[in-house]
C-alpha positions in Angstrom: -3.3 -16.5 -17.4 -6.5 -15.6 -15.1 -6.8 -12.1 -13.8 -6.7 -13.7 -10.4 -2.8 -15.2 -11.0 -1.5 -11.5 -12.2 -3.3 -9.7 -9.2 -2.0 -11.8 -6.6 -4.5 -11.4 -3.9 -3.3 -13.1 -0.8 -5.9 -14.4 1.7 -5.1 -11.4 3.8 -6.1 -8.9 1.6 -9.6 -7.4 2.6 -11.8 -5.7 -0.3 -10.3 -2.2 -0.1 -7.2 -3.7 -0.6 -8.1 -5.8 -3.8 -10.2 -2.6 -4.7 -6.8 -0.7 -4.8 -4.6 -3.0 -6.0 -6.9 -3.8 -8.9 -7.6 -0.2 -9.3 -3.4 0.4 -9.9 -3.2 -2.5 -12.3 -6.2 -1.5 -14.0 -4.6 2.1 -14.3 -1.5 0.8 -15.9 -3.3 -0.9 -18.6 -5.2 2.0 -19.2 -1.9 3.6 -19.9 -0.3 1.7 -21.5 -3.3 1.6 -24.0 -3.4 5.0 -24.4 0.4 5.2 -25.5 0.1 1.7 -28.1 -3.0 3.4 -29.8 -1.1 7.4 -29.9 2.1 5.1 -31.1 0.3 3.3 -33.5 -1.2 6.6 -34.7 2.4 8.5 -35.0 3.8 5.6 -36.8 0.9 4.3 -39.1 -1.5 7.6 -39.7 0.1 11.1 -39.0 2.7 12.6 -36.6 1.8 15.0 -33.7 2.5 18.0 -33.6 4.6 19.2 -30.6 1.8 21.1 -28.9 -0.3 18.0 -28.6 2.6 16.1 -27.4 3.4 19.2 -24.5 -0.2 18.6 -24.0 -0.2 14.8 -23.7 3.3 14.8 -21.4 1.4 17.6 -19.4 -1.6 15.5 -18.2 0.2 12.3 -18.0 3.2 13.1 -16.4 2.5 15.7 -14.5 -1.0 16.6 -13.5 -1.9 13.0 -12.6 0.5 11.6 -11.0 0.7 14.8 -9.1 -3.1 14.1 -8.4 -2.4 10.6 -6.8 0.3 12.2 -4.5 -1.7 14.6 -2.9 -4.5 11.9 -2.9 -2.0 9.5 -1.6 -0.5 11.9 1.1 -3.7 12.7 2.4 -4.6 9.1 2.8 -1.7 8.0 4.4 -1.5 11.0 6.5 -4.8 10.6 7.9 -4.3 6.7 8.2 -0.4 7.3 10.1 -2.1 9.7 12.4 -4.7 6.7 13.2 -2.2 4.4 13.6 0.2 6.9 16.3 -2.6 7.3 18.3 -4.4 4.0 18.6 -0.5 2.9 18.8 0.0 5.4 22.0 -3.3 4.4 23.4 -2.0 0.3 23.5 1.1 1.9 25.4 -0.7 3.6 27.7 -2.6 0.0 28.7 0.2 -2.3 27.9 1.5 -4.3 31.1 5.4 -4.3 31.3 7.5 -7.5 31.8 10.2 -6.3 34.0 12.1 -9.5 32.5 12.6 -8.5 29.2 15.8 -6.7 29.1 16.0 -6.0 25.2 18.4 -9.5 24.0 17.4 -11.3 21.6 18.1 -15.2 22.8 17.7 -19.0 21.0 13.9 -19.7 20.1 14.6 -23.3 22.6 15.5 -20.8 25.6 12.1 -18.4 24.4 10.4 -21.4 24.6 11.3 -22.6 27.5 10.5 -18.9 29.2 7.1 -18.9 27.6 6.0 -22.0 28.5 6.4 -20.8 32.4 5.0 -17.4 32.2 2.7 -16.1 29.4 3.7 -12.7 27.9 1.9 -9.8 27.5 0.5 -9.0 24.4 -0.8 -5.9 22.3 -3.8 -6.2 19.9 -4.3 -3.6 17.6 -7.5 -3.1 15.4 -7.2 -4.7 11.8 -6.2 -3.2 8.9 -9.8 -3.5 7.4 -10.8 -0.8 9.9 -8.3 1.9 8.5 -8.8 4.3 5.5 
């Protein structure tokens, strides 16, 4: 039970992607702290009253996860806008094979074509670049 094993970093991920990843799971158990200690207080000490609970549902269920949207639609905006046009610059430079006529064949028939004429191919800038 190591913090490595639940996180499930992959050797692909770079460090913004364990930063995020670990930030999400880190958030979650945040929350669900937060509700085991107001639970434990409702059930053990006192009950809210319903204005702290509006006030509680407010914050958590509405004001920040409409925070991380706007963060996250930013963030991926900018980063699909990145993506569109370094994908449109590749096309712009990318040499056609005539032969390729859209079918999708047997991987011995691929092979066979490969083997006699090398393909083109398109390398894009890695992830670790990106926002």
């Amino acid at each position: 039970l190591r913090l490595r094993n639940l996180l499930q970093f992959g050797p692909d991920f770079t460090r913004w992607d364990k930063l995020v990843s670990a930030g999400i799971f880190w958030w979650s158990m945040l929350l669900l702290a937060i509700n085991l200690v107001i639970s434990a207080w409702n059930v053990f000490i006192r009950d809210w009253p319903v204005s702290w609970w509006s006030h509680y549902w407010m914050i958590t269920a509405i004001a920040f996860p409409l925070l991380i949207a706007v963060v996250t639609l930013i963030w991926f905006g900018i980063g699909g806008f990145m993506d569109m046009a370094q994908f449109f610059r590749a096309l712009q430079t990318l040499r056609r094979d005539a032969r390729d006529d859209g079918r999708v064949e047997r991987a011995e028939t691929q092979a066979q074509e490969s083997r006699s004429q090398p393909a083109a191919k398109v390398h894009l800038a890695p992830r670790s670049a990106r926002p």
